[in-house]
C-alpha positions, 0 to 999 in steps of 0.5 A, spaced: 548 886 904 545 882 909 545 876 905 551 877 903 554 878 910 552 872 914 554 867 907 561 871 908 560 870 916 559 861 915 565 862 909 569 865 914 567 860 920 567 854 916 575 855 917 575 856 924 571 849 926 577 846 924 579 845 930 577 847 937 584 849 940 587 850 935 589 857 932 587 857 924 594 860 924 597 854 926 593 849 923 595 854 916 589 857 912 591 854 907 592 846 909 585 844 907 585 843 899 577 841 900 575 847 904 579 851 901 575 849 894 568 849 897 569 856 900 572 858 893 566 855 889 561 858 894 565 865 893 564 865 886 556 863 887 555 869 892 558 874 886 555 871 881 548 871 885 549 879 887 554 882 882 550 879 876 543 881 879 542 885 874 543 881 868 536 877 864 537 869 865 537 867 857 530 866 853 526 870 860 525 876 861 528 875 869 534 878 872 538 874 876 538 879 881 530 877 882 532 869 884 535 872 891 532 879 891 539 881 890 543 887 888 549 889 885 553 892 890 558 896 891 566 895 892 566 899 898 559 895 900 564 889 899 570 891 903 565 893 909 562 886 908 569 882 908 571 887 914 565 885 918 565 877 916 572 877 918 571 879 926 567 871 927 575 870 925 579 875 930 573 873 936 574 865 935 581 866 935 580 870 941 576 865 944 582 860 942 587 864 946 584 864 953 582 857 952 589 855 951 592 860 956 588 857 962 587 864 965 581 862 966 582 855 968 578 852 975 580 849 980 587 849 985 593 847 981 597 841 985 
């Protein structure tokens, strides 16, 4: 899970370094066609390498699982994971609001 949960976190993550300000809301989750591939592409190799550890690679005798030291997780285990790889987006976003709010901002108004 751990493995799967920091790949998850830089998937996740990828999406908000799309801009410094601005919301990921804003710029639209989907408007990036390249990003959206790479993330899609990178999903499927996270569930080919964990949700297939059990299955043998073809003329071996080694399972796929044994590449990684992975294991097949559960659906319970998946919504755990997405849960938390999602809180890097609600505190990024987070960040993006006090920043564009200036309730922080330093120095006197003129």
């Amino acid at each position: 899970m751990t493995l799967s949960v920091f790949i998850m976190f830089q998937l996740f993550n990828v999406m908000n370094c799309r801009s410094q300000e601005e919301s990921i809301f804003s710029l639209g989750v989907f408007s990036n066609r390249a990003i959206n591939i790479a993330f899609v592409a990178s999903f499927c190799l996270l569930l080919f390498f964990v949700q297939l550890a059990n299955v043998t690679i073809p003329l071996t005798s080694f399972e796929i699982g044994g590449l990684l030291s992975t294991k097949a997780l559960s659906f319970d285990d998946w919504i755990i994971i997405i849960f938390v790889a999602v809180l890097v987006i609600v505190i990024e976003e987070f960040r993006k609001f006090i920043v564009n709010s200036k309730i922080f901002a330093i120095g006197i108004a003129r």
